[in-house]
Structures are given as C-alpha cells and as structure tokens.
C-alpha positions as CSV (number, residue, x, y, z in Angstrom):
1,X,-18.7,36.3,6.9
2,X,-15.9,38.3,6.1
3,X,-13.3,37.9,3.5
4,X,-10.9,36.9,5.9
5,X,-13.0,34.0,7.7
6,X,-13.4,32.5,4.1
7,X,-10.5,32.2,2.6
8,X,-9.2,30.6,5.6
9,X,-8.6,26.6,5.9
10,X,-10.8,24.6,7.8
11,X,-9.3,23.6,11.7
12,X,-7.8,20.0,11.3
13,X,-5.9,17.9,9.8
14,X,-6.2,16.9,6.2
15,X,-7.3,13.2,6.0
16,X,-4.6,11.6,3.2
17,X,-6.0,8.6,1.4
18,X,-3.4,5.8,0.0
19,X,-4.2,5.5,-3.7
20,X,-5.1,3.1,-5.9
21,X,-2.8,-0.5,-5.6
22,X,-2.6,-3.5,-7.3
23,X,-0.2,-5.3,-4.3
24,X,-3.2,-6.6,-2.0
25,X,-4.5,-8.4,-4.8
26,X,-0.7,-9.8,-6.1
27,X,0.0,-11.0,-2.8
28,X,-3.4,-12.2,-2.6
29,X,-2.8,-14.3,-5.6
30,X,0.6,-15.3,-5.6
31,X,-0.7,-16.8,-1.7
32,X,-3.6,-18.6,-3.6
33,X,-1.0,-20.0,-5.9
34,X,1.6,-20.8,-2.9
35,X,-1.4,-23.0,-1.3
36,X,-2.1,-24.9,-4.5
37,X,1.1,-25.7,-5.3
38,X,1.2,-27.4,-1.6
39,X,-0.7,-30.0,-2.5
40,X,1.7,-31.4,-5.3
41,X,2.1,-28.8,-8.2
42,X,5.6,-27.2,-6.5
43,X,6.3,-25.5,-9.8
44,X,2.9,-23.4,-8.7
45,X,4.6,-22.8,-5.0
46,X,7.7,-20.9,-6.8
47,X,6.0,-18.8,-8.8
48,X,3.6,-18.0,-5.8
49,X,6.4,-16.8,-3.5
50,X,8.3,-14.5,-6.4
51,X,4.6,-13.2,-6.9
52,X,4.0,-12.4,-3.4
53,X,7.6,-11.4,-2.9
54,X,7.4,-8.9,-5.2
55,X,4.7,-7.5,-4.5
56,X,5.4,-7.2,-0.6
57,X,8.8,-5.5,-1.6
58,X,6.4,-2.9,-3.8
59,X,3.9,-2.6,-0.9
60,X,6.5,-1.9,1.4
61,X,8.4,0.6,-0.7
62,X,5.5,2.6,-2.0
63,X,4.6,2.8,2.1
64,X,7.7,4.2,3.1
65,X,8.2,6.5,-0.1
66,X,4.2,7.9,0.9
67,X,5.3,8.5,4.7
68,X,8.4,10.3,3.5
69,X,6.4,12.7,1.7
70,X,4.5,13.9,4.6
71,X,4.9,17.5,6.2
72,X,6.9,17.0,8.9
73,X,4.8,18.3,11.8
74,X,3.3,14.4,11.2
75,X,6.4,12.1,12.0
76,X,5.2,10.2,15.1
C-alpha cells in the first residue's frame, strides 16, 4: 500500500453511539412507582410523575443537544 492509501479514512459514515444514561431506568421507575401508587398509595403516584417527568425533560434535552452536535452534512 502506499502512504497515501493508509492514512486515508475508511469510505462511510462513522456509526455515533448515544452514551451512557440513567433516564430509561428513571422513567422506568418513576412508571413502576406511578402504577403502585394507583392502587391506593397516591402519595407514591406524585412522586412517580415528577420522577418520570424529569427524567423525560433530561432524555429529551440530552437528544436534541446530541443531534445539534452533528456535522451538518447529517441533518435529515
């Protein structure tokens, strides 16, 4: 190979991975608490719905701040 064919990229597109998050498993939970407090604990069904509120909002805001970031030869 020569030098040139090297230290050239590979054809395609970079595959970008989301990081690490904790929001699945918060909304996940503040749900499971949601559903519990149904069933008579109401007190439960508050904190549920700030739990999963919050971490919705975070979800949603980390997403939009990531697809910001992008080059811009990727805005579909």
């Amino acid at each position: 190979m020569t030098e040139q064919e090297q230290s050239a990229e590979p054809a395609g597109e970079k595959i970008r991975l989301p990081g690490d998050s904790l929001q699945p498993v918060l909304v996940a939970v503040g749900l499971s608490l949601l559903l519990i407090g149904v069933l008579g604990l109401w007190p439960l069904s508050v904190i549920g719905v700030l739990i999963m509120g919050a971490a919705i909002y975070g979800w949603v805001r980390d997403a939009v701040r990531e697809h910001r970031e992008l080059p811009s030869g990727n805005d579909h």
